[in-house]
N, C-alpha and C positions, 0 to 999 in steps of 0.2 A: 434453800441452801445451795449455794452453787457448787460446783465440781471442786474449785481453787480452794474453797474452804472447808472443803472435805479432808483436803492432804494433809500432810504432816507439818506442822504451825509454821516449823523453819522455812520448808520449801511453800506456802501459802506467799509466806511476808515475800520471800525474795520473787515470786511471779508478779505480784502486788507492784512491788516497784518497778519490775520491770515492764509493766504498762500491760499486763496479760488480763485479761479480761475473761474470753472464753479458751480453750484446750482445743485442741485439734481434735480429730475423729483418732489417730492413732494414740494420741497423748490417751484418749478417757477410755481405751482398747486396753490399754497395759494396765489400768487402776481397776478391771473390771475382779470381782470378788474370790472369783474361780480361779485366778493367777496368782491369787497371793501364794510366794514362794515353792512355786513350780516354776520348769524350763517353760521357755518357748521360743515359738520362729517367728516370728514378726514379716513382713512383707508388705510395703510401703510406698509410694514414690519420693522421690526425692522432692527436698523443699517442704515436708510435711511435717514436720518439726520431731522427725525419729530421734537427735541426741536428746531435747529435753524427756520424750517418753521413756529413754530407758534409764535415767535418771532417776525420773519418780518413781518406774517400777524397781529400783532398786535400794529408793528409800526405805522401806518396812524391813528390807534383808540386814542394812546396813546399820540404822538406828537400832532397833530392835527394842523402840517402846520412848527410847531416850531421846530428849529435846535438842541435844548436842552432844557432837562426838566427845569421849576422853580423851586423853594424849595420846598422839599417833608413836605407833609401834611400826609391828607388822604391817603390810597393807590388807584392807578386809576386799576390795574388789579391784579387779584390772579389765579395762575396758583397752580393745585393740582394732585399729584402725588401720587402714590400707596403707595411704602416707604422710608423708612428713605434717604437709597443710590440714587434713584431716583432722589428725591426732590432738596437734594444738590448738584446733577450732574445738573439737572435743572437750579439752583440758580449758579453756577459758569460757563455755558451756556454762560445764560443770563446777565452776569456782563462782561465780552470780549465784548459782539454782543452788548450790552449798553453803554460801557465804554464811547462814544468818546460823547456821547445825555447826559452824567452827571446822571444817573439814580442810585437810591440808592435801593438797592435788600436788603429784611428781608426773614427770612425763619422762619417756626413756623413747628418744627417736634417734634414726639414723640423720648423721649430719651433723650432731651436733657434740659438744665432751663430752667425754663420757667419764671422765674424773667429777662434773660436776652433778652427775645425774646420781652416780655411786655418792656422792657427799649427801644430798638430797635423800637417797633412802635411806643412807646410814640416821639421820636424822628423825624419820619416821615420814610416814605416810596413810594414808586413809583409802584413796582411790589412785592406782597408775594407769596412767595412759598412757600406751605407744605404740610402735610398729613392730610384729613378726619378728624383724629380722634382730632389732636393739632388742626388746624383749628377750629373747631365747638366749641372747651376750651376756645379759645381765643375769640369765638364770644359772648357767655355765658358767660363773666366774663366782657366785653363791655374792653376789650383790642383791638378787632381788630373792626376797623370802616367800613364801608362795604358801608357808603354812595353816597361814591363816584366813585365807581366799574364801568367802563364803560367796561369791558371784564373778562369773565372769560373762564378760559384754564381746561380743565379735559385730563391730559398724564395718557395714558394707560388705560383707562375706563374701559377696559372690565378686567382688572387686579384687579382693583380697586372694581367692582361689581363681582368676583371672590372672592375678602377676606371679603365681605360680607358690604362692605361701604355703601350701598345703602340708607340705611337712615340718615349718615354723609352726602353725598353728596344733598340730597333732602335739610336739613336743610339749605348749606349751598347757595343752589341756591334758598330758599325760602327769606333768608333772605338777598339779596343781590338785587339790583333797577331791576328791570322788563325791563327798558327799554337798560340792557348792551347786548353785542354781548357775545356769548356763543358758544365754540369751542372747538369740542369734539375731540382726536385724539387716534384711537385704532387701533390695530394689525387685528384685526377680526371683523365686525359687526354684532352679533349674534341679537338673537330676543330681549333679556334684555336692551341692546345697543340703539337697534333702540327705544324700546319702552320708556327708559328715554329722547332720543333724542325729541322724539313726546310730551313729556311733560313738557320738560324746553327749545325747540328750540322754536324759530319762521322760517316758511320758509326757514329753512335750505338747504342748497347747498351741495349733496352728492361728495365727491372727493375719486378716486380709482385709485391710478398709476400702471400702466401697469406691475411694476415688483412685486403688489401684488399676482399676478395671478401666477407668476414662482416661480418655486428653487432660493433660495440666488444663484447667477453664481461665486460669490467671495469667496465661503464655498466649501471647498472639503468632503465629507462626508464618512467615513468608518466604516464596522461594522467590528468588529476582534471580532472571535468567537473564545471563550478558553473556559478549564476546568474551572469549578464551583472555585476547591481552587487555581487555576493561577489566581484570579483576581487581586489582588496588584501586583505582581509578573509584569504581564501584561502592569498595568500603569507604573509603573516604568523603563520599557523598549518603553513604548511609550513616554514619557517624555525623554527620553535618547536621542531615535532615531532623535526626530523633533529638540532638544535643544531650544526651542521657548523661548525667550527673559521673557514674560508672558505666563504663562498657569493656566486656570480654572480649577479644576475638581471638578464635581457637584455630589453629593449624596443625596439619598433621604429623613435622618433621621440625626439627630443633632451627635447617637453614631456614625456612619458611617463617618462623617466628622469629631469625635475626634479621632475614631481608625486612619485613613488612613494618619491624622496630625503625630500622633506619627511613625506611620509607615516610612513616606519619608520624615520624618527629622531625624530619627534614619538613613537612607541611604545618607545619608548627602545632598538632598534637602534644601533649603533657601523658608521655606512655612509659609503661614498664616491661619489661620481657620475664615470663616465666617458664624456666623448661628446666630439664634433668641436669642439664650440664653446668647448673647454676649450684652456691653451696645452700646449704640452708642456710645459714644468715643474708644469702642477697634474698633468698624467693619472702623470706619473713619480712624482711623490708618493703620488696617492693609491694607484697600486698598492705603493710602498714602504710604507705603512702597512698593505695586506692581509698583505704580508710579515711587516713585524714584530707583526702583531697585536694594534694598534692601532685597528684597523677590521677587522669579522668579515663584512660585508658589501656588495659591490658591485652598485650598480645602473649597468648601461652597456649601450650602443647597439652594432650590430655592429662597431662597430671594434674592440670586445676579443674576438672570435669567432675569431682567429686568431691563435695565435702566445703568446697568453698564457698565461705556465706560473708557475702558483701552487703549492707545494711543499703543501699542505694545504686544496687544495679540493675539496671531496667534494660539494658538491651544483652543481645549474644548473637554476636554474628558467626559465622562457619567457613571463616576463607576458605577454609577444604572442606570435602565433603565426608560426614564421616561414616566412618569402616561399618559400621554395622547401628542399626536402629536403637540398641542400647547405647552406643554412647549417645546417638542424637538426643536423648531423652536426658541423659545427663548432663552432658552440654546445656541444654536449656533450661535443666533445672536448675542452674545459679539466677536465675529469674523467675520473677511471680513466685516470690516467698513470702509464707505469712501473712497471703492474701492481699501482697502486694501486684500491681498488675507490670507484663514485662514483654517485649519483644522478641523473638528469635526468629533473624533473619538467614535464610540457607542460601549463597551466593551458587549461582549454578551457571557452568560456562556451559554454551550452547551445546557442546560435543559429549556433557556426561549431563544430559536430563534424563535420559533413563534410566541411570543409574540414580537419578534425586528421588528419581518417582519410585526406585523399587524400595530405597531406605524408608522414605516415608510411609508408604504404605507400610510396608513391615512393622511400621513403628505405630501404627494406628493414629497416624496423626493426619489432619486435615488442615493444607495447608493453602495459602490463599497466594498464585501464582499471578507473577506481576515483574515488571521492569524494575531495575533500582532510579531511585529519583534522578532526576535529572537536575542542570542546574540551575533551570529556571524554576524549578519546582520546590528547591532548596533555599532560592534567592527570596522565592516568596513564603516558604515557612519563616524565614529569617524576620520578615516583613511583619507577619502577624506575630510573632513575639514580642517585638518593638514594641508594637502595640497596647499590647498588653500586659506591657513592663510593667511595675510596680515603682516605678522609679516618676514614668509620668502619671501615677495616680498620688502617690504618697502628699502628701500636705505642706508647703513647702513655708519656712520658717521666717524669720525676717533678715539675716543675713543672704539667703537664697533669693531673696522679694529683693532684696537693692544690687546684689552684683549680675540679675537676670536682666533687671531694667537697665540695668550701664551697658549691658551686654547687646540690648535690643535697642538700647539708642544710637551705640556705636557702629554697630556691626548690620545692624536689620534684623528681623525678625526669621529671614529667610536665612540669612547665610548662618546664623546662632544654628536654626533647626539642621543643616546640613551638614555643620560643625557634628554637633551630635551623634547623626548617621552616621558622620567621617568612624567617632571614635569610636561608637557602637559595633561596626563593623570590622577595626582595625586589628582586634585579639581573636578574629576567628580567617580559618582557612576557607581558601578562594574555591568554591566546588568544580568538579571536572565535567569536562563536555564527554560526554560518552556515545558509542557509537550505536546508531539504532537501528537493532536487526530485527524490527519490524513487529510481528506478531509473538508474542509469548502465550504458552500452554495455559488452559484452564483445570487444574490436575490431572492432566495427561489426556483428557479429552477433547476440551475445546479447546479455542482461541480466545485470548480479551484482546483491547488494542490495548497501544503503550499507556496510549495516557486518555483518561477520559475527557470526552469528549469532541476530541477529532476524527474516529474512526466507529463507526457501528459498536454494539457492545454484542458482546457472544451470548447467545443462546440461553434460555434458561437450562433444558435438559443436558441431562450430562450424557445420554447417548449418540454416538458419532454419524455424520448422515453418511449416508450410503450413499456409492457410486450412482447407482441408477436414478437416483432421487437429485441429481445436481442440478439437472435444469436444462432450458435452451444455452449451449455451448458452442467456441468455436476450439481450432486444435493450431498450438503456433510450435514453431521446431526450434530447440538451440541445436547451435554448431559443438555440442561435446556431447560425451556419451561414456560410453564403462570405458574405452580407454584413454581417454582423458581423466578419470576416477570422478564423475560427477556421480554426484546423493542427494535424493530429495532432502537430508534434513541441512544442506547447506546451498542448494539451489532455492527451496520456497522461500528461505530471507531474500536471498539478490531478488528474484521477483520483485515480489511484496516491497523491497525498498528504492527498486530501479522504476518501477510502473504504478506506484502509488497504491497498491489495493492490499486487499487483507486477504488471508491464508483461507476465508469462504469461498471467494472466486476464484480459487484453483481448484481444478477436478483432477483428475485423473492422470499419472507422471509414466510413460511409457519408455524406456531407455533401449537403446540400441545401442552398437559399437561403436559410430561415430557421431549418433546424434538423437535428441533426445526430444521426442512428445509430451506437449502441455498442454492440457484442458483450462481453456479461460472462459468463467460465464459471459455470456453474451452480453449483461447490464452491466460488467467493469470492461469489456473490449477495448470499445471508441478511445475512453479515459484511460488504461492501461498502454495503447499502441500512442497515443499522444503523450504522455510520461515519459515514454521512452524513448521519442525525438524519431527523427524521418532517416537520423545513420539507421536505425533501429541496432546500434552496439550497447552490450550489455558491460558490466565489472567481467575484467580477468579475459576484454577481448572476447565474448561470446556474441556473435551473431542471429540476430532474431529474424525469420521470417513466419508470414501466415502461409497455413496450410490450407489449401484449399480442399473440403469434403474432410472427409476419413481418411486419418494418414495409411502410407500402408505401411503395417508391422510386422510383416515376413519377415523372414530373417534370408540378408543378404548373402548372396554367393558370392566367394573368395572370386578375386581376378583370375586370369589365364597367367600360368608364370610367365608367357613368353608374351610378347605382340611382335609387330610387324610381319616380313616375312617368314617368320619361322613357323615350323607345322606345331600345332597343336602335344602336349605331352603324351598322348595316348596314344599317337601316327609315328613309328620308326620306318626309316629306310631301308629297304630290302637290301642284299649281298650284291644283289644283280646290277643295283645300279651303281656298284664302284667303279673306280676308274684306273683301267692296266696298271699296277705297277711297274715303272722304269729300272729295270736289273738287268747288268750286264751278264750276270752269268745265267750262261743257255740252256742250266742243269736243272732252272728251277723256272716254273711258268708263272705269268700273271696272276691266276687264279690261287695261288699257293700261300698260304701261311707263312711267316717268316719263323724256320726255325728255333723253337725254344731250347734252352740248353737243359741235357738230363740230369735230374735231380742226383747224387748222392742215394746209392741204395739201393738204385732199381737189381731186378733179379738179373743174374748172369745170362741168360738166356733171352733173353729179350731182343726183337727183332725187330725189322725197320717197320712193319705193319705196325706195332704195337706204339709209335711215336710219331706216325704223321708223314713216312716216305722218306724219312733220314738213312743217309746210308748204314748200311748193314755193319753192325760191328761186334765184337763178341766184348766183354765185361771184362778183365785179369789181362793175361799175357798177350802182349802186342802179336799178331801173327808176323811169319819171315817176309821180308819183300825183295823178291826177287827180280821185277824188272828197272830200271836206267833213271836214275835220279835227276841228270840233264835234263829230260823231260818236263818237269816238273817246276823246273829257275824262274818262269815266268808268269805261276799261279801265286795268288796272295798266300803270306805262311802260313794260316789255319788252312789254306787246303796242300799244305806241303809234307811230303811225308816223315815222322818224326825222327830222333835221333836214332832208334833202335833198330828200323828198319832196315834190310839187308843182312841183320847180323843173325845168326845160326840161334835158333833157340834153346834155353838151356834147359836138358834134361829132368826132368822132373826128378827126384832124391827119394827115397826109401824114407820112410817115416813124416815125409811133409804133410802125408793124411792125417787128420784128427781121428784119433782111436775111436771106436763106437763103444756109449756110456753102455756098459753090465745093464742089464735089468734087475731091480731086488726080486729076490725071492720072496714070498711070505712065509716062507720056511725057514 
């Protein structure tokens, strides 16, 4: 007796039909005997068929012994999902895996009336599906009834307490009977996870299937490393190369998914755009059109990273890279479902592979590091298709037998077959030249070359060789350095693509201020300095010479500020060797200062010692000048004496003294 026939007869027939044969590992987790009608937490990867699981386990709550439901009333279960696409992948789920039990499905999601959703449950219902935010609307408005609630479902929880639901969901486990079974099911069980678990579960039953712990085995995973401006260029040669029936490609900003739409529908792509800013009746369409294949390609934002199951998508590409290791995993997992096998390709511009390498790793995924196809690599998968088209094997009838002969008598047999090609080729896009920067990583250790078989293949081990271990070497200088802002990780491509060799025959990258040492093995030299012609000029104007021995790698001393004749900065000229000042006046000598003028404030008393041999003056009242003004008509005005002079000084006044301040007493 197999598992399928174990279940309850409704839900038997309707897996039957739907061509189910054996249950996933988490599917036969949730019918295990110890979980009848107890909570639990589930924990799954995505693509492992988690909505039919908690379906079944919610058949025994919901039937309760009975072959088919009665007439819908109240709802007996609400199942709640992250968003819009979710909820109604959920809801059409669960209407096949109900169909045969009579079950009436309502969905309440944001986006769409809510006059019609309120009509729908006035009506009755069995199972609701929908989002956080619609849900709690309808419980508030006393549209949705919650009396009778004997299970509730949370898909994707930690998705859900990610867009920040946390107080939608409390609401709507507050207001729903204490005594229903509650069943949580997430990708991950983090701390936030467990801790709403702890506070709306009873005695919950923790469940982990074993291929939690692994890599998707159904997902082939590649990172193709290009130039920064090959990145469209890129997809559209990875879309070429795989031809996938569907393909995803995910970005991380709403413009990014408008550019990349216009982009590979101007290349004649059949694409769709999915992002927030769309209503729900466009995003429901356009993935209705992925469906009927009508559109072979979507371009969308992480809102389709969850919960979206396309029945024929085989590829996921990553035009950006994404935020963190969990979405990478959800991302991919709209591929390899249902043990279907699928690609996910992670585009990585040359400038953020460290950042590819630290997601992946994170992400415990092992990914296989390589160029994106090129287009003769493209041209020729195009090739072997043809081939083995089913078009030239098919059995061809007798109207086909007389207009091939007309065709071969008139035309030739040659020009028919070229005809063919002509047409076979004329519904698909023209692949791009991409530009080739040489060596890509072996997951962050080694090298491979681009393409196999032109260049040596990298190493088996994954341990990186050591300096000392490089070999018989010579050492060649470019003409940049730190301030020029050259880096080895955009120096070793000009190499490797100006000199012909690969990222093994460089050793050792020494930088200086203005120029920069490079270890080349002695076995690529000859071939390397012949690549790169007898100007020996590099990309971006870099001059290449060989160094002869051991470069030297001191660090250079700054110029002399000065040259020519001038002395050194640290040699001043002594006082002595100035030269007489030219003054006509005989009062003051060569060697002397040029009087400065006295500041405001100095003390009254102050004398001509105290300022450098200026004449003697007192501070306040001009003294009397008693001798002959005539004298003096013939000196400049500052040495002339001023207007007051001569005149009788005026007596000093009784009380022009400032009183002296009392001292306080402390008595």
């Amino acid at each position: 007796m197999t598992d399928i026939q174990a279940l309850e007869p409704a839900l038997a027939v309707a897996l039957e039909k739907r061509g189910y044969s054996d249950l996933t590992p988490v599917q036969k987790a949730v019918l295990a005997p110890e979980l009848e009608g107890r909570d639990a937490l589930v924990s799954a990867q995505t693509g492992s068929g988690k909505t039919v699981a908690f379906g079944l386990a919610l058949a025994p709550t919901l039937l309760a012994g009975k072959a088919r439901f009665d007439r819908a009333a109240a709802p007996f279960a609400l199942a709640i999902a992250p968003t819009r696409e979710l909820a109604l992948q959920v809801a059409r789920e669960l209407e096949w895996l109900y169909a045969e039990a009579g079950a009436q499905i309502a969905t309440c999601v944001g986006g769409m009336d809510m006059r019609n959703e309120r009509r729908a449950l006035e009506r009755g219902a069995h199972i609701v599906v929908g989002t956080p935010g619609r849900l709690r609307d309808h419980i508030t408005r006393n549209s949705l009834d919650l009396s009778a609630i004997r299970a509730v479902v949370l898909d994707e929880a930690d998705e859900m307490l990610d867009l920040g639901f946390r107080e939608d969901l409390e609401f709507i486990l507050e207001s729903s009977p204490e005594d229903r079974r509650t069943l949580m099911f997430s990708a991950t069980v983090s701390k936030p996870i467990a801790k709403l678990a702890e506070s709306y579960q009873r005695d919950a039953i923790r469940i982990a299937t074993a291929s939690e712990q692994k890599q998707h085995v159904d997902i082939d995973y590649r990172a193709l490393v290009c130039a920064p401006s090959d990145r469209d260029n890129a997809i559209v040669n990875v879309l070429r190369y795989y031809e996938a029936p569907n393909a995803i490609v995910f970005c991380n900003t709403r413009a990014a998914v408008n550019h990349l739409t216009a982009r590979l529908h101007n290349r004649g792509f059949t694409v769709v755009a999915l992002s927030g800013e769309l209503s729900q009746n466009e995003r429901s369409h356009a993935l209705q059109a992925m469906r009927d294949g009508r559109a072979r390609v979507c371009i969308a934002t992480d809102v389709a990273a969850r919960g979206i199951d396309l029945p024929n998508l085989e590829l996921v590409i990553h035009a950006d890279l994404p935020t963190n290791p969990e979405t990478l995993l959800h991302r991919s997992g709209r591929t390899g479902r249902a043990g279907r096998k699928g690609v996910s390709a992670v585009i990585v511009p040359t400038s953020a592979r460290r950042k590819a390498e630290r997601v992946l790793q994170a992400a415990t995924v092992r990914a296989t590091w390589a160029s994106p196809p090129s287009a003769d690599e493209v041209n020729a998968r195009d090739d072997e298709r043809l081939m083995a088209d089913e078009m030239l094997t098919r059995i061809a009838d007798e109207d086909e037998i007389d207009i091939g002969a007309r065709l071969i008598e008139t035309h030739g047999a040659a020009q028919v077959a070229a005809a063919f090609l002509r047409l076979y080729r004329a519904g698909r896009s023209a692949p791009e030249e991409l530009v080739d920067i040489g060596q890509v990583f072996d997951g962050g250790a080694n090298r491979r070359p681009q393409r196999e078989g032109d260049r040596p293949a990298a190493r088996e081990d994954a341990s990186p060789r050591r300096r000392e271990d490089f070999g018989p070497s010579a050492w060649v200088s470019l003409s940049v350095g730190r301030k020029q802002n050259a880096e080895p990780r955009w120096l070793i491509p000009v190499l490797c693509r100006n000199g012909d060799i690969t990222r093994h025959d460089i050793g050792a990258i020494k930088m200086q201020q203005d120029e920069t040492f490079v270890q080349i093995s002695n076995d690529s030299l000859e071939h390397f300095l012949a690549a790169i012609g007898p100007n020996k000029t590099l990309e971006r104007g870099m001059r290449l010479k060989l160094v002869e021995g051991e470069p030297d790698l001191r660090p250079t001393r700054s110029a002399p500020r000065f040259d020519g004749d001038r002395k050194p900065q640290g040699e001043r000229k002594s006082y002595g060797d100035r030269k007489p000042l030219d003054r006509s006046d005989d009062r003051k000598t060569s060697w002397e200062k040029p009087q400065r003028e006295k500041p405001a404030g100095r003390r009254a008393d102050a004398t001509a010692d105290d300022f450098g041999g200026a004449p003697k003056k007192k501070f306040g009242r001009k003294p009397e000048f008693a001798g002959d003004r005539s004298a003096y008509q013939d000196r400049p005005p500052a040495d002339r004496p001023g207007k007051d002079w001569g005149k009788p000084a005026k007596p000093a006044r009784a009380g022009d003294e400032k009183p002296k301040r009392k001292k306080k007493s402390n008595g």
